[in-house]
SEKOL-133932 format. One line per 3 residues: number of its first residue (from 0); for each residue x, y, z of C-alpha. Coordinates in Angstrom, 2 decimals, decimal comma, padded with zeros to 5 digits, always signed. Layout:
# SEKOL-133932
NUM) X Y Z; ...
***
This chain:
# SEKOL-133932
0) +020,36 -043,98 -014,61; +023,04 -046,73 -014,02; +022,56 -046,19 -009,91
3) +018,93 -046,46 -010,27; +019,01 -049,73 -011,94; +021,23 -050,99 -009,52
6) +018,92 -049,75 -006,80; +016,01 -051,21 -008,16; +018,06 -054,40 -008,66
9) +018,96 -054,32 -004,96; +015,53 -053,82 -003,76; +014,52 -056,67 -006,07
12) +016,84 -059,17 -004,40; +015,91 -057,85 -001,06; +012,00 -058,62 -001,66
15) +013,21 -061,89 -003,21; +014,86 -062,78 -000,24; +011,81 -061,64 +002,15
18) +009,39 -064,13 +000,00; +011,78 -066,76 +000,23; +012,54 -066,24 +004,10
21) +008,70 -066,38 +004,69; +007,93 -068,96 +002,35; +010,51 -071,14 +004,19
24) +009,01 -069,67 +007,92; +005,72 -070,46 +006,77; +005,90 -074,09 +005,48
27) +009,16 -075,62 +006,65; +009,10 -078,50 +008,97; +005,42 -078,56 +010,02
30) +005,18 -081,89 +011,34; +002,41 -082,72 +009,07; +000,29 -080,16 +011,29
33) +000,10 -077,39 +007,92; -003,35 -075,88 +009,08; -002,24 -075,45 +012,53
36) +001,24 -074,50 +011,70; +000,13 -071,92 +009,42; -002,62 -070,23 +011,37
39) +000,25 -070,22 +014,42; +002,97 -068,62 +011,88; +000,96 -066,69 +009,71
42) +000,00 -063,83 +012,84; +003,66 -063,04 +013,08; +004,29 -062,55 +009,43
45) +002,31 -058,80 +009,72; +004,46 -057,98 +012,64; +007,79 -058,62 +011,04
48) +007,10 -056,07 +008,84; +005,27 -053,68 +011,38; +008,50 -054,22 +013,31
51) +011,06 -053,72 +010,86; +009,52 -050,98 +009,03; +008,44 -048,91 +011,86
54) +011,92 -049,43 +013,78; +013,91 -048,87 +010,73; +012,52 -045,84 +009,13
57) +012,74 -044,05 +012,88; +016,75 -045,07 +012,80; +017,33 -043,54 +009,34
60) +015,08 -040,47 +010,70; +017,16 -040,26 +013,87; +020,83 -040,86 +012,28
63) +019,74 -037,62 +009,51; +018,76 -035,43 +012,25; +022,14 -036,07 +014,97
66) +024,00 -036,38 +011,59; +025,37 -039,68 +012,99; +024,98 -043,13 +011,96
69) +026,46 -044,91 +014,93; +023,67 -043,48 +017,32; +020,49 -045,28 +017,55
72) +016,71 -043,87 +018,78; +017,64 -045,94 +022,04; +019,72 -043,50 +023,32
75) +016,55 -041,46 +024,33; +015,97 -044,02 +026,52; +012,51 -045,19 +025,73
78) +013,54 -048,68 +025,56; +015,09 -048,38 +029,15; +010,93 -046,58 +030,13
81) +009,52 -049,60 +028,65; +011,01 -052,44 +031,01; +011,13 -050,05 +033,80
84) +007,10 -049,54 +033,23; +006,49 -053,12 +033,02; +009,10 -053,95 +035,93
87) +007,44 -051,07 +037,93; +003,64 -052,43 +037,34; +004,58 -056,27 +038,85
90) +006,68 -055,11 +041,62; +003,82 -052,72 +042,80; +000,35 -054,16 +041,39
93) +001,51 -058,25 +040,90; +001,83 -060,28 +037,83; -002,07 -060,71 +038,02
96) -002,54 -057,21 +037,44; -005,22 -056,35 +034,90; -001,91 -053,97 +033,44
99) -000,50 -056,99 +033,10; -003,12 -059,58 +031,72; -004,91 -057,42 +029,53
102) -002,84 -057,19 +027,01; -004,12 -054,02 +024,47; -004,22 -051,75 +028,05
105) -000,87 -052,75 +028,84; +000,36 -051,74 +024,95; -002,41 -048,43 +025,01
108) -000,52 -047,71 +028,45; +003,15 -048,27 +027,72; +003,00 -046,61 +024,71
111) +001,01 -043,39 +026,04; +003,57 -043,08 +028,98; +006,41 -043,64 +026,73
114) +005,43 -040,52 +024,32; +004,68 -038,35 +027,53; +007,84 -038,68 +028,51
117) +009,52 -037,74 +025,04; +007,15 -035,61 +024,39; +008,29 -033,65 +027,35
120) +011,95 -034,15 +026,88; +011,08 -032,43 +023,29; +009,59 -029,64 +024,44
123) +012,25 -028,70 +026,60; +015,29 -028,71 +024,32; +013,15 -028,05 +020,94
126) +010,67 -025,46 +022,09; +011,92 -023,99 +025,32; +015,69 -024,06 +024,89
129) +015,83 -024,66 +021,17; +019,09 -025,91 +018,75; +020,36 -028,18 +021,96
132) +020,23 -031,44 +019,92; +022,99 -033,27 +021,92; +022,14 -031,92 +025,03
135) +018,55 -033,60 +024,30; +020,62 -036,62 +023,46; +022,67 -036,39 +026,56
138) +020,15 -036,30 +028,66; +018,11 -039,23 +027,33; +021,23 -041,22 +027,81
141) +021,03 -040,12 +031,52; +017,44 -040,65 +032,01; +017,90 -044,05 +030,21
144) +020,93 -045,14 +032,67; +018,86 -044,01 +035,77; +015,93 -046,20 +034,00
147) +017,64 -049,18 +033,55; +019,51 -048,86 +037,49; +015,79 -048,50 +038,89
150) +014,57 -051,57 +036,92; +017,14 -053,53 +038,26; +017,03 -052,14 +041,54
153) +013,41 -053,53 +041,54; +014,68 -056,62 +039,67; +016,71 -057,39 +042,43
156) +013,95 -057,38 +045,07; +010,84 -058,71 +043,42; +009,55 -061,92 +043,85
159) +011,55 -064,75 +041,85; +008,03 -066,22 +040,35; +007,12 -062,60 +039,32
162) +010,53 -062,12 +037,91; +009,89 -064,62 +035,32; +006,68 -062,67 +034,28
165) +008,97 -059,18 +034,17; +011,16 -060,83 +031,50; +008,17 -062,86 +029,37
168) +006,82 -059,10 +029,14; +010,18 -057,63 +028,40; +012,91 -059,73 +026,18
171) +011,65 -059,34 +022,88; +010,09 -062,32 +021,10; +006,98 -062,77 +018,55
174) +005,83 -066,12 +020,36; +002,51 -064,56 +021,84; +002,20 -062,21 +019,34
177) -001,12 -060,41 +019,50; -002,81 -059,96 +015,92; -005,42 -057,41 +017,12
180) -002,26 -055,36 +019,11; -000,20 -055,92 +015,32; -003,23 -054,34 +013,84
183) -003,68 -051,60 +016,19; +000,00 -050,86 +015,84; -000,70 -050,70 +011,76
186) -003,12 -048,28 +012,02; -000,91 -046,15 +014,22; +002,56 -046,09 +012,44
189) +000,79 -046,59 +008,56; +000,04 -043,71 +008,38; +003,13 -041,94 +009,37
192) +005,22 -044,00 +007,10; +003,30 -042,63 +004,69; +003,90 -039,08 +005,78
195) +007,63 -039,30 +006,09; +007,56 -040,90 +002,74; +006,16 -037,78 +001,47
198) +008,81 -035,52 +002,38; +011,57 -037,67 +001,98; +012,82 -034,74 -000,30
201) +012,73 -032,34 +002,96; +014,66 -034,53 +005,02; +017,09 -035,37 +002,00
204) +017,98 -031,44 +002,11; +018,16 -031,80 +006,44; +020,61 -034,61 +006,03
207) +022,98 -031,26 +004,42; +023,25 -029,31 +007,78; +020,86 -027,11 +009,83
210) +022,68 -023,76 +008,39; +022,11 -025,12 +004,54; +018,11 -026,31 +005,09
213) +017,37 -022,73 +006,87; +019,34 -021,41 +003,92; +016,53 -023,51 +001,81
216) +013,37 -022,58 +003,69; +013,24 -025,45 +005,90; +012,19 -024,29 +009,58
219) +014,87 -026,77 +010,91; +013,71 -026,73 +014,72; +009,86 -027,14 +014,45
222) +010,84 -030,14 +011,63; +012,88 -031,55 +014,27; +010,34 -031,94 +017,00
225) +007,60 -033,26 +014,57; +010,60 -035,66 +013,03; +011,30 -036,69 +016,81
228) +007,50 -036,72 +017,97; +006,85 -039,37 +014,82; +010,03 -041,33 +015,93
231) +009,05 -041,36 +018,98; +005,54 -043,06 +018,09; +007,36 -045,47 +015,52
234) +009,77 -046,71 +018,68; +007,27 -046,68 +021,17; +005,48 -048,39 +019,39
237) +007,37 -051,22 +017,71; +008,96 -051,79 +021,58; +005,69 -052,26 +023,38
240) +004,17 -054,75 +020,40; +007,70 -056,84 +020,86; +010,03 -055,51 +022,98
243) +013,07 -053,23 +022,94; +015,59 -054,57 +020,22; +018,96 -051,63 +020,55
246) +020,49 -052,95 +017,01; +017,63 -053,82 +015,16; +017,27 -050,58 +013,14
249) +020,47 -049,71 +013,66; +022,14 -053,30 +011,23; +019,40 -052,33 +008,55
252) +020,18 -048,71 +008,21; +023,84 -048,88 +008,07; +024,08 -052,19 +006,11
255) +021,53 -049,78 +003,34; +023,77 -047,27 +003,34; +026,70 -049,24 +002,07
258) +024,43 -050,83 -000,17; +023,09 -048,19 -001,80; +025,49 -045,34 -001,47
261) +022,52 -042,80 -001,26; +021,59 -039,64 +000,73; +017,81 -040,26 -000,85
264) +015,13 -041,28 +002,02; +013,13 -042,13 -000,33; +015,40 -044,65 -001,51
267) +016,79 -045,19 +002,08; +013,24 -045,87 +003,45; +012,75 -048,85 +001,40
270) +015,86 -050,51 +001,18; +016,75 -050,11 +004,84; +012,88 -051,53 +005,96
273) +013,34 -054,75 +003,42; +017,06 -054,93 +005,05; +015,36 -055,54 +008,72
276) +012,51 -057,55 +007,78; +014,78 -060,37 +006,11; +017,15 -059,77 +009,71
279) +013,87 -060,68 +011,78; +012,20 -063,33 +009,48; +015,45 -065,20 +009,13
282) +017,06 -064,97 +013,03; +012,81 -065,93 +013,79; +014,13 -068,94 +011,29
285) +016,89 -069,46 +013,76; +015,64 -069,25 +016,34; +012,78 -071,73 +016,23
288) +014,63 -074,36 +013,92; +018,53 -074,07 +014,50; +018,32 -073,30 +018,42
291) +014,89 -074,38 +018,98; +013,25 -071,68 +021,35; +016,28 -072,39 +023,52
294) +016,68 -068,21 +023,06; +014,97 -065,91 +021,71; +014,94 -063,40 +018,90
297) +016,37 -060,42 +020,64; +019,34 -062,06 +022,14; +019,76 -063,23 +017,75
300) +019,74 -059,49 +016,92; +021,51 -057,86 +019,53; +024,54 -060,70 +018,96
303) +024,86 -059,61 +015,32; +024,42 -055,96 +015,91; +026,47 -056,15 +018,57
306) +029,17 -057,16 +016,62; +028,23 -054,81 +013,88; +028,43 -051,95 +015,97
309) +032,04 -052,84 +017,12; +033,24 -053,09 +013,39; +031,84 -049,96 +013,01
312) +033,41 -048,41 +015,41; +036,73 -049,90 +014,81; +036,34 -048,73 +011,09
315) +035,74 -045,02 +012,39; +038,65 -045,57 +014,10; +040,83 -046,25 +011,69
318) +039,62 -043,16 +009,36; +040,48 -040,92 +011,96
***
């Protein structure tokens, strides 16, 4: 009883700090321009939590299933697909490519090749050759180098004036945020937040071991490729509406789990997702009124999770 009062006390100041961050994005320093100010701000307020929801529920999904929480769902290497797609459709078609301008086909298309490609990468190791997790994760890593060496490859060669369109589509930012691509993106990953909320419980009893959930009932390899199919939607998703963010999921989920000292999703879920949305609102805070749009929010994040992920490592280090 004790733990779950200090959960839900936790979770309280975590939503008290997301009203307050948004209150403050919303309304501070306008300029005496409120109306305009707050119809500019008020589209990106959905997508923060779209975003950090989405992004961190598939990194606590991800870290139960490899039993790891220093591994992140970018090792697959969809993140790597999604700037090689969009450096791959200027270098061939032009930054006037209807890819390009239109922005819902370029989202309905990045996503759709993004969960072909996992989709086949799932099939393989899950259905065809199945209980070769790391092998699955070893070989995303590869595909994901050979991604990344081919982007810049292309990079490298493409026309300077197109280069700056390759990274306004790529770095991650919620400047142009589309509200009808925020929606679209609600109505996809909604409803599988809501579905992994649901059997929380299950992957509560995964989190034990494959041997002790098929000792339970669980049929551990067909719940891992649904697990990595819906994780794969969640980071597809959340990439092509921003951009690919490595640490974003990965600071909220481990940050949670020292706060809350739980192996309950359920609890997990929540406090985790709130975790991320106050990172985003408050670097967005940063970076439009401390460093004003002289970066953007990604370079924020990946500075703090980048130095994150080396404590982390040095503290697995040391228990060794």
């Amino acid at each position: 009883m004790a733990k779950k009062i200090k959960h839900q006390l936790i979770i309280g100041v975590l939503i008290g700090g997301i009203i307050l961050g948004v209150v403050l994005y919303l309304f501070y320093n306008t300029r005496g321009q409120l109306s305009f100010a707050l119809k500019l701000r008020a589209q990106r307020v959905p997508a923060f939590f779209i975003v950090g929801i989405s992004t961190t529920i598939a990194t606590v999904m991800f870290q139960t299933m490899t039993r790891n929480h220093i591994l992140s769902p970018s090792i697959i290497g969809l993140d790597s697909l999604f700037v090689f797609i969009q450096t791959s459709t200027i270098f061939f078609l032009g930054a006037s490519s209807v890819l390009i301008v239109n922005k819902p086909l370029n989202f309905i298309v990045s996503v759709s090749v993004m969960l072909l490609v996992g989709l086949g990468l799932f099939y393989v190791f899950f259905k065809r050759y199945s209980g070769r997790l790391f092998l699955l994760l070893m070989t995303g890593l590869i595909f994901g180098t050979f991604m990344r060496h081919l982007t810049t490859f292309m990079q490298v060669m493409i026309d300077p004036n197109e280069f700056q369109s390759v990274l306004a589509r790529t770095l991650p930012s919620f400047n142009s945020i589309d509200l009808s691509l925020v929606l679209l993106s609600a109505v996809i990953c909604v409803p599988i937040m809501i579905y992994l909320g649901a059997i929380s419980s299950t992957l509560d009893v995964l989190h034990l071991g494959d041997d002790y959930a098929k000792n339970l009932g669980i049929p551990v390899n067909d719940l891992q490729f649904k697990l990595f199919l819906l994780m794969s939607i969640l980071t597809a998703v959340s990439t092509a509406l921003i951009g690919p963010m490595t640490f974003l999921g990965f600071i909220g989920a481990n940050v949670s789990y020292r706060l809350f000292k739980t192996y309950k999703h359920s609890v997990l879920f929540i406090g985790a997702s709130l975790m991320t949305i106050i990172i985003l609102v408050y670097s967005q805070l940063i970076v439009e009124h401390v460093l004003p749009f002289r970066t953007n929010v990604g370079v924020v994040i990946e500075l703090i999770g980048g130095v994150y992920f080396l404590y982390m490592l040095m503290k697995e280090r040391r228990q060794i």
